[in-house]
C-alpha positions as CSV (number, residue, x, y, z in Angstrom):
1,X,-17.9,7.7,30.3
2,X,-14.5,8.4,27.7
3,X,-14.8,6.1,24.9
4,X,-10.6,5.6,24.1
5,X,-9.9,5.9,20.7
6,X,-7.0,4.8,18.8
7,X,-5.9,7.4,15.7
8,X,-3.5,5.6,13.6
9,X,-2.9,7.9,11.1
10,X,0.1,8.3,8.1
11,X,1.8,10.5,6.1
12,X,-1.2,11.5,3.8
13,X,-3.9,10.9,6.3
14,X,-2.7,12.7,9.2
15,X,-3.4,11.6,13.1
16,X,-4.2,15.7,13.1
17,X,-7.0,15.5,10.5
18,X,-8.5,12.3,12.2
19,X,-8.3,13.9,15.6
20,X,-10.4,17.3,14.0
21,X,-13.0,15.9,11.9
22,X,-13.7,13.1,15.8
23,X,-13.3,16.5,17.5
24,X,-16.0,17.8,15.2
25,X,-18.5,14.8,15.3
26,X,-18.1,14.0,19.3
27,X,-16.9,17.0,21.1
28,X,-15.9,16.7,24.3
29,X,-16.6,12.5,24.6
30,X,-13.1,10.6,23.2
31,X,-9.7,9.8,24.8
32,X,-7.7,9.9,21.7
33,X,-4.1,8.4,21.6
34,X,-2.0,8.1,18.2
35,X,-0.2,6.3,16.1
36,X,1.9,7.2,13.0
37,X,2.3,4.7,10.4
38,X,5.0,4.8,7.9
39,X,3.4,5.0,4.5
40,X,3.7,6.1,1.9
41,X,7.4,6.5,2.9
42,X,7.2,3.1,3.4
43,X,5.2,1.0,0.7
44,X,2.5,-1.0,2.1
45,X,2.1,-5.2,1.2
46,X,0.6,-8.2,2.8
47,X,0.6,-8.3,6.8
48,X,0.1,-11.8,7.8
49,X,-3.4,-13.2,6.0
50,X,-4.5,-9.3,4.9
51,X,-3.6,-6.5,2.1
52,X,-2.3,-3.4,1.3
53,X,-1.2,-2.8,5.2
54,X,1.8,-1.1,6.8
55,X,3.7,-3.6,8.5
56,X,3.5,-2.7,12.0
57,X,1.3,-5.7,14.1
58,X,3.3,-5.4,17.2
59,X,3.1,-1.2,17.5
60,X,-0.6,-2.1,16.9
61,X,-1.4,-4.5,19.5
62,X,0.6,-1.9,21.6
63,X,-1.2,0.9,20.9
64,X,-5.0,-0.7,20.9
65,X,-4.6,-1.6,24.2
66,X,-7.5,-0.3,26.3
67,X,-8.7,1.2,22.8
68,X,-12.5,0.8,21.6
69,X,-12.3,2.6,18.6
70,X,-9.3,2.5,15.7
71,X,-9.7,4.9,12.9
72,X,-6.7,4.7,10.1
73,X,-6.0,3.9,6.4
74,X,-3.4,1.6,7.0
75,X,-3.2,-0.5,9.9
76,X,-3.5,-4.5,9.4
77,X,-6.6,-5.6,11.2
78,X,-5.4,-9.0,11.7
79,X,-6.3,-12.0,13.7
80,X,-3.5,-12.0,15.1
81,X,-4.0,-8.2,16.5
82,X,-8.0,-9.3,17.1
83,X,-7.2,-11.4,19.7
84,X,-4.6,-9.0,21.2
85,X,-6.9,-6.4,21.5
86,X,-10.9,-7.6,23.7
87,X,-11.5,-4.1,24.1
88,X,-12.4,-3.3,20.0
89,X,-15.4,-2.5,19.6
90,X,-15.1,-0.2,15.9
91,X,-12.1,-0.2,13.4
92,X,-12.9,2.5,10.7
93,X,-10.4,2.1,7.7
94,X,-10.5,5.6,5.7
95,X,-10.3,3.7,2.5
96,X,-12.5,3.1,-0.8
97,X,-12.7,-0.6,1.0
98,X,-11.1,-2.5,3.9
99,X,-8.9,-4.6,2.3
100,X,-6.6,-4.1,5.1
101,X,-8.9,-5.8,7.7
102,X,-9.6,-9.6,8.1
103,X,-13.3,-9.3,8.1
104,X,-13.9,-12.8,9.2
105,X,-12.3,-12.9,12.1
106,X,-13.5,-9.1,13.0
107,X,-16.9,-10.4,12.9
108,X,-15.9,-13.4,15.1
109,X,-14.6,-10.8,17.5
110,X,-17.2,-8.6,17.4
111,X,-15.5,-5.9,15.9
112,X,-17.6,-3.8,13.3
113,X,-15.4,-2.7,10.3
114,X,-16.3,0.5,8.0
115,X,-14.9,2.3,5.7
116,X,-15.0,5.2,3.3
117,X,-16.4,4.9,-0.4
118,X,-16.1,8.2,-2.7
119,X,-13.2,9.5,-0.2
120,X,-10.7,10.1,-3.6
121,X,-13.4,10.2,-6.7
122,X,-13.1,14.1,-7.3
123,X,-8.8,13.1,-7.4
124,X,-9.2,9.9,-9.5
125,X,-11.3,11.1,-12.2
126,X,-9.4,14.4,-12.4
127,X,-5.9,12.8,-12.5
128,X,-7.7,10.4,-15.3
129,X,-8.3,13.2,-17.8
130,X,-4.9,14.5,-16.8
131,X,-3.2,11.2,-17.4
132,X,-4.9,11.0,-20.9
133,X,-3.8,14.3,-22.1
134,X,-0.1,14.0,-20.9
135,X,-0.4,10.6,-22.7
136,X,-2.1,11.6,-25.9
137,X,-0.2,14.8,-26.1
138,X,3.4,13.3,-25.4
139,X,3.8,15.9,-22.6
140,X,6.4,14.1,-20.0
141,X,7.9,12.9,-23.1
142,X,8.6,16.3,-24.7
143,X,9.0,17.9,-21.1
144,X,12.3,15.4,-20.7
145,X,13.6,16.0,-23.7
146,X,13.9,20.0,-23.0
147,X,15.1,19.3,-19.7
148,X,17.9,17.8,-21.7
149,X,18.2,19.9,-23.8
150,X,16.8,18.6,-27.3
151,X,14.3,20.7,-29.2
152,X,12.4,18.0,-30.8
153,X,10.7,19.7,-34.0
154,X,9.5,16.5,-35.5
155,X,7.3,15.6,-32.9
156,X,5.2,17.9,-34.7
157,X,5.1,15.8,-37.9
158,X,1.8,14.2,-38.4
159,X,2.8,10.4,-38.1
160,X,3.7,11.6,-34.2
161,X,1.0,14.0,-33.3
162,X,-2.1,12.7,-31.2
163,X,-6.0,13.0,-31.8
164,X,-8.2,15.4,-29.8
165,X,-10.5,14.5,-27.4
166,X,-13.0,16.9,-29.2
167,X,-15.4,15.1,-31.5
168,X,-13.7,11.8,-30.0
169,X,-15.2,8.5,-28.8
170,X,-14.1,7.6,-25.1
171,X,-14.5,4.4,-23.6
172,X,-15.1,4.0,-19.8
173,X,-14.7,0.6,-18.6
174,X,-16.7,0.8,-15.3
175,X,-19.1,3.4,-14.1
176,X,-18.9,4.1,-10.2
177,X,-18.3,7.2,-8.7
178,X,-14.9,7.9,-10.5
179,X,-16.5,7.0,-13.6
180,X,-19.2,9.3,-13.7
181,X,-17.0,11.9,-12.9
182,X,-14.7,11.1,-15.7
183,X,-17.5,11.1,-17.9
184,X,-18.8,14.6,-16.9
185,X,-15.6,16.1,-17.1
186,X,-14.7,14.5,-20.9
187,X,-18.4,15.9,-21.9
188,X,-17.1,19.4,-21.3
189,X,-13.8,19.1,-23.8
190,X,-17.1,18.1,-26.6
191,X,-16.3,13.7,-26.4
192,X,-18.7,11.4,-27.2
193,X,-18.4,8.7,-24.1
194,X,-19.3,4.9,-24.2
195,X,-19.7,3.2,-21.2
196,X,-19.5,-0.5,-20.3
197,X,-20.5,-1.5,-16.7
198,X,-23.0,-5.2,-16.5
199,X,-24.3,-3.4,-13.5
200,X,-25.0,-0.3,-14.8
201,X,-28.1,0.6,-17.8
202,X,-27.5,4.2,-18.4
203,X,-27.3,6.3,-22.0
204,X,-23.8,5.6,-24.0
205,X,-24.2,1.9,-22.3
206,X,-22.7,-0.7,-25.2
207,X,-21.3,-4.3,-24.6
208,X,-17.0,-4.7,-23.9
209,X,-16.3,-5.3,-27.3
210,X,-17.9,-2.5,-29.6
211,X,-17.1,0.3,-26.5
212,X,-13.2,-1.3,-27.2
213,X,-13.6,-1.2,-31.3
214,X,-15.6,2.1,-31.1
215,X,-13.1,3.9,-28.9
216,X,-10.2,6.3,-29.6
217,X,-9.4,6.1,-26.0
218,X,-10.6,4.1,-23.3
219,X,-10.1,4.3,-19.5
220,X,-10.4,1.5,-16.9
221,X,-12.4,2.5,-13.9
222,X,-13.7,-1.3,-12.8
223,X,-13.6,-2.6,-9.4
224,X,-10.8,-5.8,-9.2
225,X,-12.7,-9.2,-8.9
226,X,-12.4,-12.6,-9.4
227,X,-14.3,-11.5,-12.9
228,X,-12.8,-8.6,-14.1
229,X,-8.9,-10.3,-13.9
230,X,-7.3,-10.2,-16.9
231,X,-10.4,-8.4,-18.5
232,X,-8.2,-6.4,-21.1
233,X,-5.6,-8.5,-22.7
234,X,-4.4,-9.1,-25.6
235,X,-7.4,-9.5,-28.0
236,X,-9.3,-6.9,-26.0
237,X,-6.6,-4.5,-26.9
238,X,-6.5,-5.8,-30.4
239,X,-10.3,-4.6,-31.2
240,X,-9.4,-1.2,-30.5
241,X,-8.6,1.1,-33.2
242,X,-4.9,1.8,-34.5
243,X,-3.7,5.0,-33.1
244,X,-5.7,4.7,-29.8
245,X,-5.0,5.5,-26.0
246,X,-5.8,3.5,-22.6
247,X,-5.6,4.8,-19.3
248,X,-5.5,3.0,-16.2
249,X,-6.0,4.7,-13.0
250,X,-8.0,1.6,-11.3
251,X,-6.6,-1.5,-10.4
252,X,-3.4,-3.3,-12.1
253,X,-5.2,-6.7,-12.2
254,X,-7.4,-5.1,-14.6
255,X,-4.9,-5.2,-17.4
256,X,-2.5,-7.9,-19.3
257,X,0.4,-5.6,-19.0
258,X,2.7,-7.2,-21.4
259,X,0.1,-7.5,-23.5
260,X,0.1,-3.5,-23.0
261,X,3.6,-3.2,-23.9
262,X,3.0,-5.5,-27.0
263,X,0.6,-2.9,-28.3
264,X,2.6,0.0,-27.5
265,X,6.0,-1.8,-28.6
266,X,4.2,-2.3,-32.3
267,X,2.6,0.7,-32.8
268,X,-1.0,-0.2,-32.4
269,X,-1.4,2.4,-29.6
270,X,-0.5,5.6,-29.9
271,X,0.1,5.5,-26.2
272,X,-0.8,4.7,-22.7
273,X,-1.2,6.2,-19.2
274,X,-0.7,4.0,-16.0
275,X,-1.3,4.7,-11.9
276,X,-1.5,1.2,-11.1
277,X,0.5,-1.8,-11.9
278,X,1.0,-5.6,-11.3
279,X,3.9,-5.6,-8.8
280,X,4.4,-2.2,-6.7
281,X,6.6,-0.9,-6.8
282,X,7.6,-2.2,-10.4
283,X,10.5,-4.1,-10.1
284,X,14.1,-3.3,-11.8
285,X,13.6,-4.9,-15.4
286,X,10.2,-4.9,-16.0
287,X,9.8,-3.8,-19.3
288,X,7.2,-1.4,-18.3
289,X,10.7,0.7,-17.9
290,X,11.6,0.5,-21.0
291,X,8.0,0.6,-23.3
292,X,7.6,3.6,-25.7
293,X,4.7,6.2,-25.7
294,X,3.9,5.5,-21.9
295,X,3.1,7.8,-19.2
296,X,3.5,6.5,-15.5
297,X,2.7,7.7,-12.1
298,X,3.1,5.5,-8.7
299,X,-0.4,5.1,-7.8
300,X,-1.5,8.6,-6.4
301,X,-4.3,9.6,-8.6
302,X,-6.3,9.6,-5.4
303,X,-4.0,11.9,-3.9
304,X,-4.9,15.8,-3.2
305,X,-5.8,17.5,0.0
306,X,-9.6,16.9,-0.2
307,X,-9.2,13.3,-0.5
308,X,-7.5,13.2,3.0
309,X,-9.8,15.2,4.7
310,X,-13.2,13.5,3.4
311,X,-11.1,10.0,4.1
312,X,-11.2,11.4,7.8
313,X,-14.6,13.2,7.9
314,X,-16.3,9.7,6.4
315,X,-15.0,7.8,9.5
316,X,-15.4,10.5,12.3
317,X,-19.0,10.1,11.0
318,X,-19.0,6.8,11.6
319,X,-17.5,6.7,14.6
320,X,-20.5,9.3,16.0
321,X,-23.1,7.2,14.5
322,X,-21.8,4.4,16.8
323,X,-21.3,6.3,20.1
324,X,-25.4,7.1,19.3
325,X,-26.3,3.6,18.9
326,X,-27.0,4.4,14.8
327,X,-26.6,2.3,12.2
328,X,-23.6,3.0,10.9
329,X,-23.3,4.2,7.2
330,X,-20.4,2.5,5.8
331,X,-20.3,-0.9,7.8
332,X,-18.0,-3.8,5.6
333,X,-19.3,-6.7,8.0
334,X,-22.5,-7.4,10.2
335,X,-20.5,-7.3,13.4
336,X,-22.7,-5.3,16.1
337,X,-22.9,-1.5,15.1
338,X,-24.0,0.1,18.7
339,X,-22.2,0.1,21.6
């Protein structure tokens, strides 16, 4: 029997790269439709009681009609689309976690919710070391003023020029899978890495305070939780040593932001490098905008090529693993994982 599926793919993970890597898992077996969701043209936000979804219920419920599988990044899994759509069976979200699915109400329904963990590590931790060199060595600072036209020759005076990460102390805040990374990548430029993670006992480990006071540079790489709000504000930043860098590639509710631009507005950091933020996108007159010595992308560190295609691989994997009866790998809920 065809098993319908339901692709609803974007603009970065693309309906063709879901339809290869089910193609590749279950030849021959799926009635795939599609779907194309707007982002990241258009930014994602809060869909009824869910996250960090593309606005589109009503193309949804249209769409998942007749459908037993969904595999996307971005649609909202809400109740409201739940009970719209008895013939769900499997929503895979190609995302480090589901937090556009309502995972209450899918296990109410029945509907089994994965996802994909690791999908944008290799992109993360790379754009990480990336984001502290162009902090620490005032690239897109010196790249603008060229562009206009202004040789700046004094940015080579020694009250303006950065440290090296050789024979420096980093600080990683967090030691998952980007973590680890960002630590095996800083070992080759010759850094001596601290790590703080409760969850993690591994060599380098040191409590919050003495990585922060230790630490030349430090880069955020926990998970957002109830706990870890608000984790670096201002006295956090305080312990850290005059002249230092932080990088924040994680999650925005990590960090007291104008507790950030304090520090950066007096002088106490060198500088600072930012992919996430509090409000996206920042709104006209935070003071984010106007905040020396900081270095800002709009949240794609996880963004190459690769990251897409595992993002799509991880799910099509899933989705076989169901069609077998298997347990399913990367399951978010205990709704039934066999068909």
């Amino acid at each position: 029997m065809t098993v319908r599926v339901l692709a609803a793919g974007d603009h970065f993970v693309h309906n063709r790269l879901f339809v290869d890597a089910l193609r590749d898992e279950v030849p021959g077996e799926l009635d795939v439709r599609e779907l194309t969701l707007p982002w990241p043209v258009v930014p994602f936000g809060p869909v009824s009681e869910v996250n960090e979804a593309s606005d589109v219920e009503d193309e949804l419920i249209e769409a998942l009609r007749g459908v037993e599988i969904c595999v996307t990044q971005m649609a909202p899994l809400t109740r409201r689309v739940l009970e719209a759509s008895p013939d769900l069976r499997l929503f895979c979200v190609s995302r480090g976690g589901p937090v556009n699915a309502n995972l209450e109400a899918a296990t109410a329904a029945g509907v089994a919710v994965t996802f994909a963990p690791g999908r944008n590590a290799v992109a993360t931790a790379e754009h990480t070391v990336a984001m502290l060199l162009a902090a620490t060595r005032r690239i897109p600072q010196t790249h603008a003023d060229l562009a206009g036209g202004v040789w700046r020759g004094d940015y080579y005076s020694y009250d303006k020029v950065g440290p090296e990460l050789e024979g420096g102390t980093v600080g990683l805040v967090g030691y998952g899978a980007i973590g680890r990374r960002v630590a095996r990548m800083l070992a080759g430029f010759g850094a001596e890495v601290l790590i703080y993670d409760p969850y993690v006992e591994t060599p380098g480990s040191v409590e919050l305070d003495e990585l922060l006071s230790r630490s030349g540079f430090v880069s955020l790489h926990a998970r957002a939780t109830p706990e870890t709000a608000g984790m670096i504000g201002a006295a956090q930043l305080a312990l850290m040593p005059p002249g230092s860098v932080l990088v924040n590639c994680a999650r925005g509710a990590l960090l007291d932001y104008d507790a950030l631009c304090d520090a950066l507005d007096s002088g106490h950091l060198f500088g600072a490098a930012l992919d996430v933020f509090p409000e996206e996108p920042i709104p006209p007159g935070s003071r984010l905008l106007t905040t020396p010595n900081l270095v800002m992308t709009p949240h794609l560190a996880g963004a190459s090529k690769e990251t897409a295609v595992k993002a799509a691989r991880i799910v099509a994997a899933d989705v076989a693993r169901y069609l077998r009866g298997e347990p399913l790998a990367h399951c978010a809920n205990p709704a039934p994982a066999s068909r």
